[in-house]
ZAMARGU-4260 file (C-alpha; in steps of 0.2 Angstrom, whole numbers, plus 5000, padded with zeros to 4 digits):
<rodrens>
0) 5085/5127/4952 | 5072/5141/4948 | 5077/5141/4928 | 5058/5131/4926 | 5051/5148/4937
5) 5059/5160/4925 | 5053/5152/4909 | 5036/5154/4914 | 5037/5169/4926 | 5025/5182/4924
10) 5025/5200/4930 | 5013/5199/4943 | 5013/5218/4949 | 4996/5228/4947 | 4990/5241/4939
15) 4982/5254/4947 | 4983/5269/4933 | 4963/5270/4928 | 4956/5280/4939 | 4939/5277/4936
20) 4928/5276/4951 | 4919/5259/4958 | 4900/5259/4963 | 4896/5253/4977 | 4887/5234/4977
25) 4872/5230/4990 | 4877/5219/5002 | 4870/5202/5000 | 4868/5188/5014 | 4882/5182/5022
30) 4877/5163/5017 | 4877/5166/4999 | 4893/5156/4990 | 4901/5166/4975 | 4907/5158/4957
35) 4925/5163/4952 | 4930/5159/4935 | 4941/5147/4939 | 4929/5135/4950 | 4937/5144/4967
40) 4920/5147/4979 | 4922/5158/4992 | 4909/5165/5006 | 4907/5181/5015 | 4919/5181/5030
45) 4906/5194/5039 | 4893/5195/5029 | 4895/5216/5024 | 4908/5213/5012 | 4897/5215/4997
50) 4897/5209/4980 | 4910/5218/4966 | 4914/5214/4947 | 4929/5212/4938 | 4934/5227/4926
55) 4942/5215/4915 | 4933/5199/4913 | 4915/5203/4922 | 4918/5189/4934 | 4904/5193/4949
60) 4911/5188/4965 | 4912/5194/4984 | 4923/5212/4986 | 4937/5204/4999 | 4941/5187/4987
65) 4946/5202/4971 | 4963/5206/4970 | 4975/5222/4974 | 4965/5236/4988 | 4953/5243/4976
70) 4945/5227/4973 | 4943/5230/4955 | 4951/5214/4947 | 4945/5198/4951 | 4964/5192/4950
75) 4982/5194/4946 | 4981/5192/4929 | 4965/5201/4926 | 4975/5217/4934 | 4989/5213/4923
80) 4977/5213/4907 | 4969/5228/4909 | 4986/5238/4910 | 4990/5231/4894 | 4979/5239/4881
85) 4981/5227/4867 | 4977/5211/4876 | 4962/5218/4885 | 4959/5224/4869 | 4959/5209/4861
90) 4949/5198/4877 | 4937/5212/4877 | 4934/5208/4859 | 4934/5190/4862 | 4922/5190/4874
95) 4910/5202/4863 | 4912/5193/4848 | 4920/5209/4841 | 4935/5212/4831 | 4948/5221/4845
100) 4948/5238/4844 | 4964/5250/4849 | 4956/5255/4865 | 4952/5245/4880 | 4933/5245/4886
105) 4927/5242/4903 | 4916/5229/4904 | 4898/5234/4911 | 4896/5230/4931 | 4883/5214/4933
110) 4865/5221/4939 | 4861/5210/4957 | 4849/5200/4947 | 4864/5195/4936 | 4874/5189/4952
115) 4858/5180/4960 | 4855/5170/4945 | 4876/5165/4944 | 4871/5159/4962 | 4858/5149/4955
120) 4867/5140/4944 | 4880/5138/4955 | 4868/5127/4967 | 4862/5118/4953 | 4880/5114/4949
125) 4883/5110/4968 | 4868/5095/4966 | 4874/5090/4951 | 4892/5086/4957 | 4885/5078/4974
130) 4876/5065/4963 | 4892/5063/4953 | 4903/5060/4969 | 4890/5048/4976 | 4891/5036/4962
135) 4911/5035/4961 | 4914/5033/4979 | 4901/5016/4976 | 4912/5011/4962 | 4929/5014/4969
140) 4941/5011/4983 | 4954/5027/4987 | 4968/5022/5000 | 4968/5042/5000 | 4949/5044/5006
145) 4951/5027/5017 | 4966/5035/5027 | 4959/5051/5027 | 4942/5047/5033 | 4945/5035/5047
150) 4964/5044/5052 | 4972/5026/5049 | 4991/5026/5049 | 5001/5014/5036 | 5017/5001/5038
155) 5031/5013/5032 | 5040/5005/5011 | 5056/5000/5023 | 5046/4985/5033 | 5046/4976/5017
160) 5061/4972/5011 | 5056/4963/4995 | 5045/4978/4988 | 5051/4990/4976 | 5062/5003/4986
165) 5061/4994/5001 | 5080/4992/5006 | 5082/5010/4999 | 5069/5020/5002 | 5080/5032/5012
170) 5075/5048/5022 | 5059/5051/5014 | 5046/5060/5026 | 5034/5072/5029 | 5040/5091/5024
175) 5049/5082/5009 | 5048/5094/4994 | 5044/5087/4975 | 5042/5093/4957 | 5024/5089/4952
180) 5013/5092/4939 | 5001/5109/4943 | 4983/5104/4939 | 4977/5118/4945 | 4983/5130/4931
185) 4971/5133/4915 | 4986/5134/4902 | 4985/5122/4888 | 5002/5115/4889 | 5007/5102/4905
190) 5014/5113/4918 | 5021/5109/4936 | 5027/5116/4953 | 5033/5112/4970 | 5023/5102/4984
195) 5025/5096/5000 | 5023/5079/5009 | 5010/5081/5022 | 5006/5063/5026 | 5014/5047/5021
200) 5004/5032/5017 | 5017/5018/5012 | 5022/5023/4994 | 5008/5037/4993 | 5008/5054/5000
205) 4997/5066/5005 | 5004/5084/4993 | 5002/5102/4996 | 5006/5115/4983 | 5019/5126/4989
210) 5011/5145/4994 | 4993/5135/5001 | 5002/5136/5019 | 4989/5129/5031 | 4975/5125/5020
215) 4971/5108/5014 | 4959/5115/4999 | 4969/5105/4985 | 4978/5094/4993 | 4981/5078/4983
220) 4986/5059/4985 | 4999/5052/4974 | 5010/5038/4973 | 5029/5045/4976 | 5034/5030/4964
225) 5025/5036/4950 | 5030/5046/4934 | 5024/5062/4937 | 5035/5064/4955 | 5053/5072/4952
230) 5066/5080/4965 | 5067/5099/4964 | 5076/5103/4952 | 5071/5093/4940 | 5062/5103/4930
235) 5076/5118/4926 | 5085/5104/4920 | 5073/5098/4907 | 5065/5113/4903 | 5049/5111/4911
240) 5039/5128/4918 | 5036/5129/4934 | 5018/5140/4935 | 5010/5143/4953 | 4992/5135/4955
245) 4982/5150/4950 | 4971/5150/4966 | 4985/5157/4974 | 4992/5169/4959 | 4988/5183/4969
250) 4996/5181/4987 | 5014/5187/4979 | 5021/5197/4967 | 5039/5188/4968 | 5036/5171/4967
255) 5055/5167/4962 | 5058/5176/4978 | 5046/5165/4989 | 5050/5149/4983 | 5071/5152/4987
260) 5065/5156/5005 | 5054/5141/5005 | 5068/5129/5000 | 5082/5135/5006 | 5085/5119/5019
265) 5072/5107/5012 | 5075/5091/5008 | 5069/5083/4991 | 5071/5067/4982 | 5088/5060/4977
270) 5093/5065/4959 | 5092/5044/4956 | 5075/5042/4963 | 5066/5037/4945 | 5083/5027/4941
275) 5081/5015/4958 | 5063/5016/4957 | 5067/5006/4939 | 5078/4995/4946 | 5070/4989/4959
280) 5054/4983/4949 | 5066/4973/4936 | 5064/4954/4942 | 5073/4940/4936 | 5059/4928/4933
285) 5053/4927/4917 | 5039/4917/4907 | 5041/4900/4901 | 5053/4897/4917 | 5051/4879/4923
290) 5052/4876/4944 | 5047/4863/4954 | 5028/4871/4965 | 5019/4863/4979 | 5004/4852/4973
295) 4989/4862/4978 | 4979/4846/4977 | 4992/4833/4987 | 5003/4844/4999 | 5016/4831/5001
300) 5023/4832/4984 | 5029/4844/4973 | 5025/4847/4952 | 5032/4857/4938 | 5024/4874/4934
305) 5029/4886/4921 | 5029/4902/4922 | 5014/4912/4914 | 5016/4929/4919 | 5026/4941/4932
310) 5019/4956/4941 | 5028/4966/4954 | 5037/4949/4958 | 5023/4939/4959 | 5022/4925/4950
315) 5006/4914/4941 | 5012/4897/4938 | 5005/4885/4928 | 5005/4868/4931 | 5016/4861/4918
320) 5002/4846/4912 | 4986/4862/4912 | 4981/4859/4893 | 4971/4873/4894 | 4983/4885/4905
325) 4969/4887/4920 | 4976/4875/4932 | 4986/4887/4941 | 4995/4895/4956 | 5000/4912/4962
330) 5014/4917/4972 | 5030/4928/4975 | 5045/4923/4967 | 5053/4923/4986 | 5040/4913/4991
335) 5049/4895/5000 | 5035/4885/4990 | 5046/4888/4976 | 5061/4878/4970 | 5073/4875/4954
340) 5070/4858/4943 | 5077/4843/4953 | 5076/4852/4971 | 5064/4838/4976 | 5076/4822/4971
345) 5090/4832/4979 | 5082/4832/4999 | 5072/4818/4996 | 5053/4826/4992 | 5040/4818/4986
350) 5038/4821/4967 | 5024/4820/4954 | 5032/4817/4936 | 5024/4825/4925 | 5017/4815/4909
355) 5023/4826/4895 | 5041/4818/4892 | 5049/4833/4885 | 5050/4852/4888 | 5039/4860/4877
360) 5046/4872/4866 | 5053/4889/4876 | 5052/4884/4890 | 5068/4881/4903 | 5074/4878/4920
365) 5076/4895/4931 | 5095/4894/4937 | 5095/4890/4953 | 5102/4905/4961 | 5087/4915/4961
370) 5076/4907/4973 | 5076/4909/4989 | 5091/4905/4998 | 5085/4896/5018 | 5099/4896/5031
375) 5111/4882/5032 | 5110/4871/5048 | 5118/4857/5054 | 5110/4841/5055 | 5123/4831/5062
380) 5121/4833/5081 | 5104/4834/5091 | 5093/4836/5077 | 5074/4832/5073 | 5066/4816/5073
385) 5051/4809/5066 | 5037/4809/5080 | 5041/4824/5089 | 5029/4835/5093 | 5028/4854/5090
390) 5014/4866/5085 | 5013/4874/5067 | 5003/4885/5058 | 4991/4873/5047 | 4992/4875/5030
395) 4974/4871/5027 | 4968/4884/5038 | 4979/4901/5043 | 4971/4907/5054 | 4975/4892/5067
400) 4991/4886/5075 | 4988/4867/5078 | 4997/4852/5086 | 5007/4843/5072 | 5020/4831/5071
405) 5037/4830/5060 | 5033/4815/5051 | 5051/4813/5040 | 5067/4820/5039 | 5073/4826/5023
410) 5091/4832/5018 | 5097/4852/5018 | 5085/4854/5038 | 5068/4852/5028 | 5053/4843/5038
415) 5037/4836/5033 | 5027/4839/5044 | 5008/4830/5048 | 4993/4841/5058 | 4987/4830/5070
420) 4969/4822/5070 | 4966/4828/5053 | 4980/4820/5043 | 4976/4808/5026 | 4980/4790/5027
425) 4993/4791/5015 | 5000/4807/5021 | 4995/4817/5006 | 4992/4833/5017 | 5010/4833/5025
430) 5018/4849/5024 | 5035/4853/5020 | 5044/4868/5031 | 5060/4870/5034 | 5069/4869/5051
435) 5072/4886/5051 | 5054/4892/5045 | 5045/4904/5056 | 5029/4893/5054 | 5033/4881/5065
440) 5036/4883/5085 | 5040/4874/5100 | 5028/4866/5110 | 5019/4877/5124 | 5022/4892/5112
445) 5003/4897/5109 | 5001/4896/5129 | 5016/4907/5132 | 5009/4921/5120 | 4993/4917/5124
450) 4985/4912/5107 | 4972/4900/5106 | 4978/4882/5101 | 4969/4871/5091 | 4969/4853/5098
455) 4970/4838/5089 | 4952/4835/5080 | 4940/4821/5092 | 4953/4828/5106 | 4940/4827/5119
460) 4951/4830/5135 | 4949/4848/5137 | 4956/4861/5138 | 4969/4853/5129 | 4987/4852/5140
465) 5004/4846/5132 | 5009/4835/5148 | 4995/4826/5147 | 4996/4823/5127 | 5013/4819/5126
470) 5011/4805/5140 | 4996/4799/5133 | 5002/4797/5115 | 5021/4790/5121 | 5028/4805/5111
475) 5041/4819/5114 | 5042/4836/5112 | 5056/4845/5097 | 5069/4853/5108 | 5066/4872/5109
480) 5085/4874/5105 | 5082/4868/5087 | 5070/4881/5082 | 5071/4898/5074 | 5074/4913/5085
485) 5079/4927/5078 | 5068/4942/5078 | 5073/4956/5063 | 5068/4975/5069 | 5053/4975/5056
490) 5045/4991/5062 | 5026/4985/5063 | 5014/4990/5075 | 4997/4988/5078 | 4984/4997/5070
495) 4995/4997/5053 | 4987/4997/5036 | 4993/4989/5022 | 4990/4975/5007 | 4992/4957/5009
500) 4990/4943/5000 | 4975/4931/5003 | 4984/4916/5005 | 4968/4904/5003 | 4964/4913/4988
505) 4983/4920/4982 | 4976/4929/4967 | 4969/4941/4979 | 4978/4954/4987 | 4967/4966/4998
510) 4966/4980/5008 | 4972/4973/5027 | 4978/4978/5046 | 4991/4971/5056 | 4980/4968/5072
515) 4993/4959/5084 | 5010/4956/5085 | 5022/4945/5094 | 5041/4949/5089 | 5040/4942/5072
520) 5024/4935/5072 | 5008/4945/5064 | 4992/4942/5065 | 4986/4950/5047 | 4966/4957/5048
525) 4957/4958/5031 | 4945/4975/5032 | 4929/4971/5032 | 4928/4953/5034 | 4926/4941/5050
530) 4941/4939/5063 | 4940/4917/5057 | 4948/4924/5040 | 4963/4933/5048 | 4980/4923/5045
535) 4995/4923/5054 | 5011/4929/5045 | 5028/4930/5047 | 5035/4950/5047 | 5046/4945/5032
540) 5033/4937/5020 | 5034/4940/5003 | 5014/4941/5002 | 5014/4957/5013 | 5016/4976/5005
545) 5016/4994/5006 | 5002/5003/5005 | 5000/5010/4984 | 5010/4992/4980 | 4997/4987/4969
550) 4994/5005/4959 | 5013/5006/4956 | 5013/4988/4949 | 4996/4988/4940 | 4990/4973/4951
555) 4972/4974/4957 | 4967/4978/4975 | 4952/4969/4985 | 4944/4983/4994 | 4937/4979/5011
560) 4922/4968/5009 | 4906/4974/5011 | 4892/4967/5019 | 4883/4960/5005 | 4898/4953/5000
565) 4901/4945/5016 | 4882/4938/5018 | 4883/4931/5001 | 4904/4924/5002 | 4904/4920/5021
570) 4893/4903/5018 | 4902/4893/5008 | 4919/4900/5014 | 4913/4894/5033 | 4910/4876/5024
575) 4927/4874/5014 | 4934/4879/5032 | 4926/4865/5041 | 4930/4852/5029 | 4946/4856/5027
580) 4948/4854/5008 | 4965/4845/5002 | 4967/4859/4990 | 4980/4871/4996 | 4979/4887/4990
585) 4992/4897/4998 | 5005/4894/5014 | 5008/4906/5029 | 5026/4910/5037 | 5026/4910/5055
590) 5037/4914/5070 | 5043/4906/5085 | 5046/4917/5101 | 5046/4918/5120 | 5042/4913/5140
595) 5037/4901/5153 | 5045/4886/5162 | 5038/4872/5154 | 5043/4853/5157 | 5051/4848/5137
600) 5059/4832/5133 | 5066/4830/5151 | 5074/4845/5151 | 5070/4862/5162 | 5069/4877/5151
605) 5065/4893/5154 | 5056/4904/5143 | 5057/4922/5144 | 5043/4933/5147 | 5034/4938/5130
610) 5032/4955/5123 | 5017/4963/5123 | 5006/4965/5106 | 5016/4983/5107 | 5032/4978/5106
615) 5038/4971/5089 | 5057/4973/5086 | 5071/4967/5094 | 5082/4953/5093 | 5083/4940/5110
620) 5086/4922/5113 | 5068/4919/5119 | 5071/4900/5125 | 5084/4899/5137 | 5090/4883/5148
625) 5087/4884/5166 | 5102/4883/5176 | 5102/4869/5190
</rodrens>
């Protein structure tokens, strides 16, 4: 395991042979920072310390930082250099400009002026990189910083099935130990050692070099996915060194010695990490497939896309009769908006054909068996029926859950369903879901969880009650019996970061919080925008994933808005919400849960009490008929 070590290994033990004597250096003020020369600063722990200079090099810095008990070296290997005649030698000469000479030289102590002015610059310096820092953290977004800074906690990799790694992410954890590369080293060639996870951040993870103990100094993010992570061991087995950070060079002299006593027990990556990691980001959708898309512009019906491009499973169609390819849109290839070429004939869909009368050439039907699969139900019983009522999330605006109406019956358990008081003429907005869709609920489901439900529009008998609207409209309520209610052991909570798909915009994926839960039901916050553009979302949507998703798959990541952004968006957004556009942009899975008695097609049912915004696994029948 420690091959790497010894290929790189260095004797680290000091020499104290020269017995020339030190001078002793005034004391400065305790306040004053030191330059090291390898960008290290350290301060006066009590302010008497004083200032020493490295025999070797003539590095000036404060005595207690120097290495070995007379203080002469500045570090490890400067002790080691001047016990070696020939390459002190030859740096002496290097730094001189002088050909190296047989004997070794002591470099001259640096007067006090000398060490003032090195702290001068080092001020100078200290501006300088203040000014740099400001502008990047303007330009850039760091889920790193954003975590650190606000101490935010993220949705683990294994609540999102359909990510990279998500069904095998395994016992990764903080203490995990990794191979990464050490930037902290001044050699020329690419070197690495051994880190620690400290925190986890869905795929990213907060490191520590090995031998830092409890100091955060060079603690680093990175993305536990990416190339430069490898299990312990890697490195003897491809011949790569493994060189402490040179900060640390200095606190042992064995450090073969210190790393078998700091492993010895620890866990580290399976030997097949980069293998699965591999795998799981090969997709089976590829361009120039042909599927059948919902119409963004006519709900009801469904056209032929193609597809343009594939990124981490996400897909950007193109609708097939686009002459100029811009007429496009984005989801994931487990998306239910998807279909394979004749899906709508087969249940009965409306359909748009399209005017080109031939495939064009390289394009071809996706096989049917990598879409989504939905759950098989049985129709022939007590099934739906056109008029009942229920509530759904609305298309057009995810933020809401409405009263709707099912307004046909297709084959294989799929509904169109209508919102009502807002619905075209000729039914161009009717949605399809299907029976099993956690986007749809039964009615009294938003009272039960308390959510706020939004009444038909030019409702005026208010606040809005289902008794009342059912005997006034002649209509019934869908049985509760008929609606999804399983709940999967998703492992949200509240307060979890993580980045989710816009899905009125779903180009945009952006930084976002899970703010509310109700079993499977997630109430999806985008950072730094207005509670009216949060959207409700099933715990299994393909649009939600880990923190890092979008660094591993080279998509790019909406930051949280900022207020000038929000001033200068938040108008015309407003408007397209009140209008309610026809234009359908993205679609919301959503989830059907919980309590109450409540009067339902004649029937007493009870419905059990509903968990708390906490509580958010767990699988129940959550609709049960009362006994007589």
């Amino acid at each position: 395991m420690f091959d790497g070590y010894d290929s790189c290994s260095e004797d680290t033990s000091s020499s104290s042979s020269s017995e020339e004597s030190e001078e002793e250096v005034a004391p400065l003020p305790s306040n004053l920072p030191i330059i090291k020369n390898n960008g290290q600063v350290y301060t006066y722990p009590d302010g008497k310390s004083g200032m020493a200079t490295c025999e070797m090099c003539g590095m000036v810095g404060v005595r207690d930082a120097f290495y070995s008990k007379t203080k002469r070296f500045c570090s490890v290997s400067c002790s080691r250099s001047y016990s070696s005649n020939s390459k002190k030698a030859s740096i002496l000469a290097r730094l001189q400009g002088k050909p190296p000479t047989k004997k070794a030289k002591v470099l001259q102590k640096q007067p006090l002026v000398a060490k003032l002015a090195a702290y001068a610059q080092y001020q100078a310096t200290l501006q300088n990189q203040a000014k740099t820092k400001a502008a990047v953290s303007m330009e850039g977004f760091s889920w790193g910083n954003y975590i650190n800074s606000n101490s935010f906690i993220a949705a683990p990799v294994t609540c999102f099935k359909h990510a990279p790694m998500g069904t095998c992410w395994g016992d990764i954890s903080e203490n995990v130990r990794v191979e990464v590369p050490n930037t902290d080293c001044s050699l020329p060639t690419k070197v690495f050692w051994i880190a620690g996870i400290v925190k986890l951040a869905g795929y990213n993870a907060l490191l520590r070099y090995e031998g830092f103990e409890n100091d955060p100094g060079l603690d680093f993010w990175c993305n536990v996915c990416g190339s430069d992570i490898h299990p312990v061991g890697w490195c003897a087995a491809s011949g790569k060194p493994l060189v402490p950070p040179r900060t640390i060079q200095h606190k042992y002299t064995n450090w073969k010695a210190f790393l078998v006593k700091r492993l010895t027990g620890a866990k580290t990556l399976p030997p097949d990490f980069s293998q699965k990691v591999s795998e799981s980001m090969q997709y089976p959708f590829k361009p120039c497939m042909r599927v059948e898309v919902v119409d963004k512009r006519h709900l009801c019906r469904t056209r032929v896309a193609v597809v343009e491009s594939v990124i981490g499973g996400r897909l950007r169609l193109v609708y097939e009769e686009s002459e100029d390819r811009t007429d496009d849109f984005w989801c994931h290839m487990h998306s239910p908006l998807i279909h394979h070429i004749g899906w709508s004939r087969s249940i009965g869909h409306r359909f748009k054909r399209s005017d080109i009368t031939k495939k064009q050439d390289g394009h071809f039907d996706t096989p049917p068996h990598l879409f989504a699969k939905v759950k098989e139900v049985d129709q022939s019983g007590e099934w739906f029926k056109e008029g009942m009522k229920l509530e759904a999330i609305d298309p057009l605006n995810l933020s809401t859950i409405c009263v709707a109406t099912i307004r046909k019956v297709l084959a294989d358990g799929f509904l169109m369903i209508g919102i009502d008081g807002s619905e075209a003429a000729d039914g161009s907005d009717w949605f399809c879901y299907h029976a099993t869709s956690p986007s749809i609920f039964p009615v009294g489901f938003c009272e039960i969880n308390m959510i706020e439900l939004t009444p038909p529009r030019g409702y005026t008998k208010l606040p809005f009650k289902w008794f009342d609207y059912l005997r006034e409209t002649g209509s019934i309520a869908a049985p509760v019996k008929l609606f999804n209610k399983d709940v999967p052991n998703h492992g949200f909570r509240v307060g979890m970061k993580l980045e989710a798909v816009d899905l009125m915009e779903p180009r945009l994926i952006c930084v976002a919080t899970v703010t509310r839960i109700i079993h499977r039901l997630l109430r999806i916050h985008f950072d730094g925008w207005e509670e009216e553009y949060d959207q409700w979302v099933d715990c299994e949507s393909p649009d939600l994933y880990p923190v890092g998703w979008c660094q591993l798959t080279g998509y790019q990541l909406q930051p949280p808005a900022s207020q000038s952004s929000r001033e200068s968006q938040s108008g015309s957004s407003k408007q397209k919400k009140k209008a309610k556009s026809q234009q359908y942009k993205g679609h919301k899975k959503m989830t059907a849960l919980q309590l109450k008695e409540e009067l339902i097609d004649g029937e007493d049912y009870h419905f059990l009490q509903g968990a708390s915004d906490q509580e958010s696994n767990g699988s129940a029948n959550f609709y049960i008929k009362q006994e007589p």
